[in-house]
VMD Tcl script that builds the backbone (N, CA, C; Angstrom):
set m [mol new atoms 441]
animate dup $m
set s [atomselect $m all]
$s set {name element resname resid chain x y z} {
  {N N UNK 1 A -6.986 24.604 -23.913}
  {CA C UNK 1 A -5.685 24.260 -23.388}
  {C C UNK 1 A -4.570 24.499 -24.404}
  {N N UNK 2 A -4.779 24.619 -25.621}
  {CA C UNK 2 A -4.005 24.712 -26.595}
  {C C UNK 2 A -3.025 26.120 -26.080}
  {N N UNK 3 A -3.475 27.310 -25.888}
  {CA C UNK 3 A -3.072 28.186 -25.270}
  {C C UNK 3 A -1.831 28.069 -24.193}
  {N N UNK 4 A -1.744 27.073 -23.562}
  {CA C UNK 4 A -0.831 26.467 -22.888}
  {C C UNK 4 A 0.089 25.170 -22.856}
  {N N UNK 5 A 0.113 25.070 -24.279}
  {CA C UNK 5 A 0.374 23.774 -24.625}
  {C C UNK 5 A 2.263 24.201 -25.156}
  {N N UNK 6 A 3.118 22.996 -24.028}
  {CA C UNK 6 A 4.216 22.893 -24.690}
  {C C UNK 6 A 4.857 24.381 -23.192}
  {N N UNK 7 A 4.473 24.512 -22.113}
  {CA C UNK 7 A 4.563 25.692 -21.640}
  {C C UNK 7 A 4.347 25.559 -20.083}
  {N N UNK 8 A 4.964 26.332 -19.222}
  {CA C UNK 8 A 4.744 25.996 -17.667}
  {C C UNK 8 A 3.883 26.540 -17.586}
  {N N UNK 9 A 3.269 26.642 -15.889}
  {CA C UNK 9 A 2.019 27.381 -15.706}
  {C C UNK 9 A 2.280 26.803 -13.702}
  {N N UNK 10 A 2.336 28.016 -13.176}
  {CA C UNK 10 A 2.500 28.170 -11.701}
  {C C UNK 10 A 0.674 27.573 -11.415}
  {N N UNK 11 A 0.990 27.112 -9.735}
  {CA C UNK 11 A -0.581 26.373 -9.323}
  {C C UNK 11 A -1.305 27.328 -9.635}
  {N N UNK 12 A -0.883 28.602 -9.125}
  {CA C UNK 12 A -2.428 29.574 -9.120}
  {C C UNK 12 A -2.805 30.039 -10.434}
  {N N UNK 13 A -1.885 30.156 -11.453}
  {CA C UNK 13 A -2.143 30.386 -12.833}
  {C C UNK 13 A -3.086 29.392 -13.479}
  {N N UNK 14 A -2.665 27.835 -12.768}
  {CA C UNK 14 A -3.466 27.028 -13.030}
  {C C UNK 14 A -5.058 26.881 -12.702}
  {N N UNK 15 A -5.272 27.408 -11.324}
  {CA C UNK 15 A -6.515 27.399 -10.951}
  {C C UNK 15 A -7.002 28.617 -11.102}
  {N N UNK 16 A -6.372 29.692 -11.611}
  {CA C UNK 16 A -7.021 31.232 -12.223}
  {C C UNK 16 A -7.626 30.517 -13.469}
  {N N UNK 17 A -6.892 29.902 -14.449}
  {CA C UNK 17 A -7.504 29.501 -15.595}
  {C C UNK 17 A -8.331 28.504 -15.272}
  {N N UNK 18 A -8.524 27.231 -14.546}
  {CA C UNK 18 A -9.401 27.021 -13.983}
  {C C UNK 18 A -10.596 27.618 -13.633}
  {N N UNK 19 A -10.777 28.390 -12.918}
  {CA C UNK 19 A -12.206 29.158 -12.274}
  {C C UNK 19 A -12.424 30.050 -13.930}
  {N N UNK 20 A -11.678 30.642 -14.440}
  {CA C UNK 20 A -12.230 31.417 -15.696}
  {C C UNK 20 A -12.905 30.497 -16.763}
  {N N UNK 21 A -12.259 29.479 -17.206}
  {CA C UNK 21 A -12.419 28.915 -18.355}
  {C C UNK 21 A -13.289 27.673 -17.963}
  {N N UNK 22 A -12.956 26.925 -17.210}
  {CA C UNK 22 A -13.835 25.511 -16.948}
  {C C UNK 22 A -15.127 25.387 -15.539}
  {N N UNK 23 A -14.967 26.202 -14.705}
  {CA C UNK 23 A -15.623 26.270 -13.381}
  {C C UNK 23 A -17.006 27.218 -13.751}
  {N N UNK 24 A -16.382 28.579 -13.915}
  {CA C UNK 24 A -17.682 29.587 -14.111}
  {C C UNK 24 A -18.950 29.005 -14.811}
  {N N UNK 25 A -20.064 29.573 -13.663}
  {CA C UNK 25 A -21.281 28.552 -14.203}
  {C C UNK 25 A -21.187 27.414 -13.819}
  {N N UNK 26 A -20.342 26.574 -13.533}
  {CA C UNK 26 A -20.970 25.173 -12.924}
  {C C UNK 26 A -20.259 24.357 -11.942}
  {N N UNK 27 A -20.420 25.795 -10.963}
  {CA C UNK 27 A -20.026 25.834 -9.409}
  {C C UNK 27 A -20.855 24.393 -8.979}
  {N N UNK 28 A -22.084 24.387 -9.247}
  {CA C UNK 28 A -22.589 22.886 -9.003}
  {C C UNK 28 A -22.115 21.936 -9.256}
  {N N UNK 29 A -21.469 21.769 -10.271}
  {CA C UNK 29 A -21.005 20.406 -10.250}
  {C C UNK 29 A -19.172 20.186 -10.056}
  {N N UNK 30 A -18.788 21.240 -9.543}
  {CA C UNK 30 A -17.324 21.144 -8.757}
  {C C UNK 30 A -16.783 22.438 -8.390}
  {N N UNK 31 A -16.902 22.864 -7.465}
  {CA C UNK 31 A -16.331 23.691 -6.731}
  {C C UNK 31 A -15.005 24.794 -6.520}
  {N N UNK 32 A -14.812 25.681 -6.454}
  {CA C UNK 32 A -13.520 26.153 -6.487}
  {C C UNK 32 A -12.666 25.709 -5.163}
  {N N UNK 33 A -13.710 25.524 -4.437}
  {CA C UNK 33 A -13.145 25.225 -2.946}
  {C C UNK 33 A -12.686 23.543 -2.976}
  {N N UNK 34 A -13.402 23.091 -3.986}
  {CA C UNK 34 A -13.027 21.560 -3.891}
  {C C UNK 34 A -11.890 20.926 -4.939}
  {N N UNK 35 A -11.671 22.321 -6.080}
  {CA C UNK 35 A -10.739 22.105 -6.920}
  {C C UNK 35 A -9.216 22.462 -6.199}
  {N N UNK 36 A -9.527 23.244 -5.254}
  {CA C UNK 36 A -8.010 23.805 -4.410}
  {C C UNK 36 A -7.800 22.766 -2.979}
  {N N UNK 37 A -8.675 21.796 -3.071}
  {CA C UNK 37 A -8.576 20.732 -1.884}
  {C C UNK 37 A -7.797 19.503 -2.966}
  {N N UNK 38 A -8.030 19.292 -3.855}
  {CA C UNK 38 A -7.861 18.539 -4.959}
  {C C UNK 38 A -6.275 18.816 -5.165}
  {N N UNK 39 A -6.144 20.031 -5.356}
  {CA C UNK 39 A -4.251 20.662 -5.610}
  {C C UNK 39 A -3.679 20.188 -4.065}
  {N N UNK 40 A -3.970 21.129 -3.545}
  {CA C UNK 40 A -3.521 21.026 -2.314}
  {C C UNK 40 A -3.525 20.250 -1.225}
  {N N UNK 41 A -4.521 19.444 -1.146}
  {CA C UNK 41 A -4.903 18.299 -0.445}
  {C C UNK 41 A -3.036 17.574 -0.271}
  {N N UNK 42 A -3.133 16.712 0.507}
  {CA C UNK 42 A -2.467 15.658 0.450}
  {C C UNK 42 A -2.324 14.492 0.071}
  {N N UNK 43 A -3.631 14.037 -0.121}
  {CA C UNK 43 A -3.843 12.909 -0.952}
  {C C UNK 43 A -5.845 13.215 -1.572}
  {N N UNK 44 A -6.311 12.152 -2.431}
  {CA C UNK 44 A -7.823 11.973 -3.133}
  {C C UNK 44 A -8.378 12.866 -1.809}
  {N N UNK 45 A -9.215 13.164 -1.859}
  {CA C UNK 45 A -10.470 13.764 -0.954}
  {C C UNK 45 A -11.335 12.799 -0.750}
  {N N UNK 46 A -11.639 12.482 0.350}
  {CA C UNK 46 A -12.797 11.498 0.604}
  {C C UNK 46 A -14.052 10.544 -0.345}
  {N N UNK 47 A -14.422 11.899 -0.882}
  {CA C UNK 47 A -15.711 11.466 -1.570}
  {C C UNK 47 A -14.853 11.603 -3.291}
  {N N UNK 48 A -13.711 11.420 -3.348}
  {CA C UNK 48 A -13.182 11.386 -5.112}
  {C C UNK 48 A -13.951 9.998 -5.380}
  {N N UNK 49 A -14.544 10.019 -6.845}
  {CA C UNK 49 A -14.939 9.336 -7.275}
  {C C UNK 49 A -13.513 7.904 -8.092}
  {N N UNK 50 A -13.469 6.764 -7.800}
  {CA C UNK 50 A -12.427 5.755 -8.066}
  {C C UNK 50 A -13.156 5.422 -9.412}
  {N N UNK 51 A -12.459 5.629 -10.666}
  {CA C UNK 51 A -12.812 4.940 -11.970}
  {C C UNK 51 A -12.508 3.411 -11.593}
  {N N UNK 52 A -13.214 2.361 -12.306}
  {CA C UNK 52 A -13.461 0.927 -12.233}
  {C C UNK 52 A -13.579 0.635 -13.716}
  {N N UNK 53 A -12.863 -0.266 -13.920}
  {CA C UNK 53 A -12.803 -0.976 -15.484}
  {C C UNK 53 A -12.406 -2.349 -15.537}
  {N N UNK 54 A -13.024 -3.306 -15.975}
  {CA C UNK 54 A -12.596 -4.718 -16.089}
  {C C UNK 54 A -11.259 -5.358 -16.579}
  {N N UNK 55 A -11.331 -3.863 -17.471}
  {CA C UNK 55 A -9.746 -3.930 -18.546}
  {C C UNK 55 A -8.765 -3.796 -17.572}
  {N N UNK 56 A -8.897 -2.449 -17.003}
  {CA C UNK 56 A -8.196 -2.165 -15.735}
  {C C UNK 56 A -7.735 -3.108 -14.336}
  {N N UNK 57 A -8.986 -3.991 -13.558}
  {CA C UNK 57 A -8.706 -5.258 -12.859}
  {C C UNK 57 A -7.776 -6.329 -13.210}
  {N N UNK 58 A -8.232 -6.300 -14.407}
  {CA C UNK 58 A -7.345 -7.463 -15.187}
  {C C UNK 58 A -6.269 -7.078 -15.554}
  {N N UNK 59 A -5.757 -6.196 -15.539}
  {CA C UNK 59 A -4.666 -5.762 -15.940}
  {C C UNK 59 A -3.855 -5.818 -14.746}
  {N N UNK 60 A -4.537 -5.190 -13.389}
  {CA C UNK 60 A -3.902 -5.604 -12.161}
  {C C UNK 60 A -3.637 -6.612 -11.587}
  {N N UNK 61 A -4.701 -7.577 -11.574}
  {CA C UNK 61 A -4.480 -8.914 -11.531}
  {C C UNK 61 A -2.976 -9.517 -11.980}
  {N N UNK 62 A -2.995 -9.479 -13.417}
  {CA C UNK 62 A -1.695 -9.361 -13.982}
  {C C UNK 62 A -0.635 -8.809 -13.374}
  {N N UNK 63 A -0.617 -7.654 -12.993}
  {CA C UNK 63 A 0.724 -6.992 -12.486}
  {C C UNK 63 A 0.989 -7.443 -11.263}
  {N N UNK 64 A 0.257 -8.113 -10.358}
  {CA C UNK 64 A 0.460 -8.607 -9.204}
  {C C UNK 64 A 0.874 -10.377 -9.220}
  {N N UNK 65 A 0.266 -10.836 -10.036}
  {CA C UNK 65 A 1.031 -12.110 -10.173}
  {C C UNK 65 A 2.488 -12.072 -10.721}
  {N N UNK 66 A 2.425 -11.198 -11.686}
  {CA C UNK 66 A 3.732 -10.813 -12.167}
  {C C UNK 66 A 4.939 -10.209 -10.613}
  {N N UNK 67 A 4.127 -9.658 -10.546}
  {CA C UNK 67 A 5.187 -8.811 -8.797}
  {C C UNK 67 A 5.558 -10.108 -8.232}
  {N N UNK 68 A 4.381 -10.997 -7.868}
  {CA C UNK 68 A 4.697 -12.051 -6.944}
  {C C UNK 68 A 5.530 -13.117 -7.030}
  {N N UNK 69 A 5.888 -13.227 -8.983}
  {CA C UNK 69 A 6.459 -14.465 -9.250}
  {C C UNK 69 A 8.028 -14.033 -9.307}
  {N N UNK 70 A 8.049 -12.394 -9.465}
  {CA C UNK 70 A 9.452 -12.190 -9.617}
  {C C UNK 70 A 9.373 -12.370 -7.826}
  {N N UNK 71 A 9.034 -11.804 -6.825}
  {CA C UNK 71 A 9.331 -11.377 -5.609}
  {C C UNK 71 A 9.443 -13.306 -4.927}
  {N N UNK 72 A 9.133 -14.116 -5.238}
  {CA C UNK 72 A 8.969 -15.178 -5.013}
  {C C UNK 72 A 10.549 -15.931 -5.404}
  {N N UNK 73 A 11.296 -15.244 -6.624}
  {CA C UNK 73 A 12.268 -16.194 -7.586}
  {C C UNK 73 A 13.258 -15.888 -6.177}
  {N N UNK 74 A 13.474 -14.892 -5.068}
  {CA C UNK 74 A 14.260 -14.359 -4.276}
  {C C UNK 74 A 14.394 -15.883 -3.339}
  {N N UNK 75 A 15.937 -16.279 -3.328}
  {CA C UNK 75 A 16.364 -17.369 -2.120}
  {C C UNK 75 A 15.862 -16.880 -0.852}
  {N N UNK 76 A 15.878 -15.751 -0.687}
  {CA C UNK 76 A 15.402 -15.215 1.272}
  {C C UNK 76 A 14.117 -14.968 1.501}
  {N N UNK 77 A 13.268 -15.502 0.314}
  {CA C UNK 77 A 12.058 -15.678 0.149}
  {C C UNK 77 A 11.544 -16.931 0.694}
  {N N UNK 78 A 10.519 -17.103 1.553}
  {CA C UNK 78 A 9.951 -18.212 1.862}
  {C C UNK 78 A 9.003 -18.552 1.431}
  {N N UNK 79 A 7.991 -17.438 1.724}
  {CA C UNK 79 A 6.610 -17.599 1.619}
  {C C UNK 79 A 5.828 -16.666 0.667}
  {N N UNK 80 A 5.255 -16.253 -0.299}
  {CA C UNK 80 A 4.604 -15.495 -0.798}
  {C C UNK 80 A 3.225 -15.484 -1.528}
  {N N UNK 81 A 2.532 -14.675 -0.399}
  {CA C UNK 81 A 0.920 -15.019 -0.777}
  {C C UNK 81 A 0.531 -13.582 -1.095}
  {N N UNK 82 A -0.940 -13.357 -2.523}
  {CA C UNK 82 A -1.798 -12.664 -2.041}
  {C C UNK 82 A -2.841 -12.420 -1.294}
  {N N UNK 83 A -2.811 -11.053 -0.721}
  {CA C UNK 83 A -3.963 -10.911 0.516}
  {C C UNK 83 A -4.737 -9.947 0.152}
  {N N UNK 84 A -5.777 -9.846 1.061}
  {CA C UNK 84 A -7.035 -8.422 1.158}
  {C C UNK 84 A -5.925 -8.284 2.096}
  {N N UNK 85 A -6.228 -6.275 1.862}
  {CA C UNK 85 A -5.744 -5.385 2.671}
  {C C UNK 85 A -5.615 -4.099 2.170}
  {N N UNK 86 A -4.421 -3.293 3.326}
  {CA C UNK 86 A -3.935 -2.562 2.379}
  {C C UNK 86 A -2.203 -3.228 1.803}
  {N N UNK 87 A -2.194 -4.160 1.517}
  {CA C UNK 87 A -1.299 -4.380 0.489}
  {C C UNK 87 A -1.463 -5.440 -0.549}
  {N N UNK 88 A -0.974 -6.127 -1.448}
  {CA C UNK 88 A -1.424 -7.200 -2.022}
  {C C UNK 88 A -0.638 -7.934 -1.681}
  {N N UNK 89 A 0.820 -8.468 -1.237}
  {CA C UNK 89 A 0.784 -9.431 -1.481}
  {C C UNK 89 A 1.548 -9.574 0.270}
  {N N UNK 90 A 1.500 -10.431 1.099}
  {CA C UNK 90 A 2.010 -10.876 2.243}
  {C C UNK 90 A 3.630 -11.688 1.855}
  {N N UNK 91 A 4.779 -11.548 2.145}
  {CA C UNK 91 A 6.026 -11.758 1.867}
  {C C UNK 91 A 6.744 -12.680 2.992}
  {N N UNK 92 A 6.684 -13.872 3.224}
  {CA C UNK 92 A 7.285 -14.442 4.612}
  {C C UNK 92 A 9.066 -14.193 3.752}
  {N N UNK 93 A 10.201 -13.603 4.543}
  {CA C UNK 93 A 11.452 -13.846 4.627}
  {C C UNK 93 A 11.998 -14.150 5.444}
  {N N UNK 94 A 13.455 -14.801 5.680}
  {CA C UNK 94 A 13.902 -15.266 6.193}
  {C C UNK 94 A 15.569 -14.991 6.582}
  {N N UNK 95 A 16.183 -14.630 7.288}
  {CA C UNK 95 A 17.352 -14.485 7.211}
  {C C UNK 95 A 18.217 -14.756 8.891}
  {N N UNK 96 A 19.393 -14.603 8.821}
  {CA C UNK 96 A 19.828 -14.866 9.831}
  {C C UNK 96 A 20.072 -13.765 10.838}
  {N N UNK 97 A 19.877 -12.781 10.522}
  {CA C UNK 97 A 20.146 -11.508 11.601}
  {C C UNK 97 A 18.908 -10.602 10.991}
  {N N UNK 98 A 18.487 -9.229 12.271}
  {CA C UNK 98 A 17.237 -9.106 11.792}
  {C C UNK 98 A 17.968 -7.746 10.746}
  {N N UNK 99 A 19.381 -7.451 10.794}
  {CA C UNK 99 A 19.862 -6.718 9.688}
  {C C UNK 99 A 19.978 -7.271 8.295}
  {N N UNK 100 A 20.192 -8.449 8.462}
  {CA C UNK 100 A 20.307 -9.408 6.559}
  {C C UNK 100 A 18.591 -9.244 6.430}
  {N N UNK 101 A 17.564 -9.332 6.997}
  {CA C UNK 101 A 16.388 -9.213 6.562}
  {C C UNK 101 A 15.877 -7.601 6.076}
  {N N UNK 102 A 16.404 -6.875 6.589}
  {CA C UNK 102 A 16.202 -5.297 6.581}
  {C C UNK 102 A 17.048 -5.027 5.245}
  {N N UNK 103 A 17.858 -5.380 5.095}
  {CA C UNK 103 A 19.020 -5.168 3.809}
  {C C UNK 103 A 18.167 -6.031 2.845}
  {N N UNK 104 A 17.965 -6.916 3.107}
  {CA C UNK 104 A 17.208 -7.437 1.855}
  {C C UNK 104 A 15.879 -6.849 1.428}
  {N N UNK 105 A 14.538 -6.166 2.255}
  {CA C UNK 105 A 13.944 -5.577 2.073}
  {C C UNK 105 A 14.045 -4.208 1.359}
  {N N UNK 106 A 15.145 -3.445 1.920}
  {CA C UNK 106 A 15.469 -1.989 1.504}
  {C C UNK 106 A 16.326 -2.128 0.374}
  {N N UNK 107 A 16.675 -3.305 0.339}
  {CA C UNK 107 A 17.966 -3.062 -1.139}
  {C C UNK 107 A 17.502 -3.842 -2.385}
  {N N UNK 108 A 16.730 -5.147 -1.704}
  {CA C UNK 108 A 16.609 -5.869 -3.032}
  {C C UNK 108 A 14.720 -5.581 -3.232}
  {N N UNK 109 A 14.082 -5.828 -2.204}
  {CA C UNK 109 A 12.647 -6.096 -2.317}
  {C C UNK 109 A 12.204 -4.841 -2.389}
  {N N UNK 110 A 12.423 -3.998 -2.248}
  {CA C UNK 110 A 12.018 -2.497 -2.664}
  {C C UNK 110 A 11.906 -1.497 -3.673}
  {N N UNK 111 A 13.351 -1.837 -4.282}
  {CA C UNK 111 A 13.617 -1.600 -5.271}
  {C C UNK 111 A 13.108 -2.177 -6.766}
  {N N UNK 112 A 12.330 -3.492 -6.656}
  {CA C UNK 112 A 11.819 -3.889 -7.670}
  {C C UNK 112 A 10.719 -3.405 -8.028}
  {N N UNK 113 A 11.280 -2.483 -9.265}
  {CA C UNK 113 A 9.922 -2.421 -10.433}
  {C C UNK 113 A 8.408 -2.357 -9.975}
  {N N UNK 114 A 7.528 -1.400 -9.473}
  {CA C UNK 114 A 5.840 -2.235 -9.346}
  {C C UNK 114 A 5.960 -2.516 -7.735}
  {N N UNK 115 A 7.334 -2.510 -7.046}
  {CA C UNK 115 A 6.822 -2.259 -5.414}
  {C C UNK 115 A 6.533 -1.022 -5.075}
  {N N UNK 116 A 5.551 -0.351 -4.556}
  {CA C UNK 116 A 5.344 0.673 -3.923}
  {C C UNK 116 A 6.118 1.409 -2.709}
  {N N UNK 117 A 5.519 0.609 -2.241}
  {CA C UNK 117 A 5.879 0.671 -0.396}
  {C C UNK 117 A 5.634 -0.570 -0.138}
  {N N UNK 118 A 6.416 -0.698 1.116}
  {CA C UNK 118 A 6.511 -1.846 2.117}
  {C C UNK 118 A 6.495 -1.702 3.210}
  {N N UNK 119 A 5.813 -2.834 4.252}
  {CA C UNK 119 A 5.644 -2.401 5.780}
  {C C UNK 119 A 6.439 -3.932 6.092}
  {N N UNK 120 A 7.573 -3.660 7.379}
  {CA C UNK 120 A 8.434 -4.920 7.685}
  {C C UNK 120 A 7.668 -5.469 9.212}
  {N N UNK 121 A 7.502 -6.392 9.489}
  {CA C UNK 121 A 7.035 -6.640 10.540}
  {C C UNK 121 A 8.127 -8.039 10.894}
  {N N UNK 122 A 9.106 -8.850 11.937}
  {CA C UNK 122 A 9.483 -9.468 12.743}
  {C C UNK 122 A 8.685 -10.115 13.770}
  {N N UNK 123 A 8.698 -11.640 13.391}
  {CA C UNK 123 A 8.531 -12.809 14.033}
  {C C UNK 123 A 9.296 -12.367 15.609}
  {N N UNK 124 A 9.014 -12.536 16.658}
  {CA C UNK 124 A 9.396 -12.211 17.804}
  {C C UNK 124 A 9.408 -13.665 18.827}
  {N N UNK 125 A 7.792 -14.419 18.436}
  {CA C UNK 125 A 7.773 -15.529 19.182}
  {C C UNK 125 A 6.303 -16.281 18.524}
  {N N UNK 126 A 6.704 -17.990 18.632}
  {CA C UNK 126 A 5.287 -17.876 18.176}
  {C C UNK 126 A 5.203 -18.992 19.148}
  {N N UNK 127 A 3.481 -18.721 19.032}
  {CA C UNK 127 A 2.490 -19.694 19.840}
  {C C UNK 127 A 1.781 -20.451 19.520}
  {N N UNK 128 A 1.436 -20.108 18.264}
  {CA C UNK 128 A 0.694 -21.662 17.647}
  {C C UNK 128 A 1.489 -21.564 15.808}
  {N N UNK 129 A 1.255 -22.799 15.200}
  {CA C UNK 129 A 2.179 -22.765 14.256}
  {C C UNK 129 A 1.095 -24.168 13.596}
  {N N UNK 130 A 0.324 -23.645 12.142}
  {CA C UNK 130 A 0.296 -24.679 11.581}
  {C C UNK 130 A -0.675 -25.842 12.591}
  {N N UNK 131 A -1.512 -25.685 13.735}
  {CA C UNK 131 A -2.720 -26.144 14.352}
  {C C UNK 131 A -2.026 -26.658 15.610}
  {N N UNK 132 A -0.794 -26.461 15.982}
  {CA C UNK 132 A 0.182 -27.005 16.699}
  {C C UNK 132 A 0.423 -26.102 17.190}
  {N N UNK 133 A -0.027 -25.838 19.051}
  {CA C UNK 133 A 0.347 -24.838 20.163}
  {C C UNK 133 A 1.837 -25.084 20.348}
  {N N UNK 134 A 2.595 -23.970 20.418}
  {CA C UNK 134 A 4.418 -24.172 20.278}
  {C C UNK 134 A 4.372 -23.926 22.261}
  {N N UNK 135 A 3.467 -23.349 22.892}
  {CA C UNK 135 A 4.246 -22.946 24.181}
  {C C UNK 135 A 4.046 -24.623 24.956}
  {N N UNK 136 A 4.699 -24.282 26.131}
  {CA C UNK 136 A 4.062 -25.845 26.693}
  {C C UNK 136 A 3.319 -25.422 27.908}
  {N N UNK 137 A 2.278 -26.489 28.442}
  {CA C UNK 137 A 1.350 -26.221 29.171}
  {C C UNK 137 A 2.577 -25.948 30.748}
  {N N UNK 138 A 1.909 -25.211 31.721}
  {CA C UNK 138 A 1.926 -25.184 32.472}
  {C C UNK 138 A 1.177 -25.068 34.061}
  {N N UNK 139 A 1.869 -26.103 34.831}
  {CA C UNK 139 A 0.907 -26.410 35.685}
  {C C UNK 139 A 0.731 -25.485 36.690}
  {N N UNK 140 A -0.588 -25.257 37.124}
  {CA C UNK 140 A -0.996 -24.574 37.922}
  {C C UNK 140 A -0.582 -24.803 39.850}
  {N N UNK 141 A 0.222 -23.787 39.789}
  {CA C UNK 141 A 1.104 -24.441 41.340}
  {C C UNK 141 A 0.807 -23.641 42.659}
  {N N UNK 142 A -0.568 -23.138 41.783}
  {CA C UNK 142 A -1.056 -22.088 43.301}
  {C C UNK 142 A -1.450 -22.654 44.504}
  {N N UNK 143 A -1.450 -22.845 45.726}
  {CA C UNK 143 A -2.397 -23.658 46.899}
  {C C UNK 143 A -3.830 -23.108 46.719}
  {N N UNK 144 A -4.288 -24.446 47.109}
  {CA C UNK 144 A -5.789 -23.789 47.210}
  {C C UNK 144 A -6.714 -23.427 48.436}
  {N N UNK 145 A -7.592 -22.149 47.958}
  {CA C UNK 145 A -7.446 -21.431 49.206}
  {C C UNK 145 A -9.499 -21.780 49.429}
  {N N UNK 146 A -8.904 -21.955 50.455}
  {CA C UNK 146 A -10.210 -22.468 51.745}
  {C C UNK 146 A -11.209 -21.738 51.967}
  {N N UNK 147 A -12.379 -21.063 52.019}
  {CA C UNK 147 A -12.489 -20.208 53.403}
  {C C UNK 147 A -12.664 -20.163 54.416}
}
mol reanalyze $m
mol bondsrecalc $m
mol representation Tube
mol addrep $m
């Protein structure tokens, strides 16, 4: 790599030197076809192998309590838990129009440091709350039928 060090290099220049220098001979253990799925792909390839390190967990661990305690210090903040998923941490907000909640997401909660992405979802109606059914019963006012 020294050869290219300090210097651009177009994709295919990249994967010409690729297949010459690192591939030839050990097509078995990675592919040319799987090194140009790898560039080109859109995202990991299925079967990419995920490095795992304890140092690494813990380090995330960290960065997510850290995310949560700043994302938490927010007044339009209610609720903030971590979850399994695809995200870590679940965000209850609160605001008075569903635009002050959208402005606060896109301007303030987004923008912080260590957020990725965000998915907004709106309370619409609820039905149970805390072990407590919110609708009220209603009685059944059909006649009843004979045969």
């Amino acid at each position: 790599f020294n050869s290219h060090a300090f210097s651009s290099l177009t994709t295919e220049d990249f994967l010409t030197f690729l297949d010459e220098h690192l591939l030839e001979g050990r097509e078995h253990i990675f592919s040319r076809v799987k090194a140009r799925e790898w560039v080109y792909g859109s995202s990991l390839p299925a079967d990419a192998v995920y490095p795992t390190s304890d140092v690494l967990n813990q380090e995330d661990a960290l960065r997510t309590d850290w995310l949560a305690g700043r994302i938490a210090q927010d007044s339009e903040v209610r609720s903030c838990y971590l979850v399994s998923g695809g995200y870590d941490l679940l965000v209850m907000v609160e605001g008075a129009t569903l635009r002050e909640v959208a402005t606060f997401v896109s301007e303030k909660l987004a923008t912080i440091q260590g957020v990725i992405s965000t998915a907004t979802h709106f309370m619409l109606k609820t039905y149970k709350e805390q072990g407590v059914l919110m609708t009220r019963e209603q009685n059944d006012e059909r006649l009843p039928i004979a045969p």
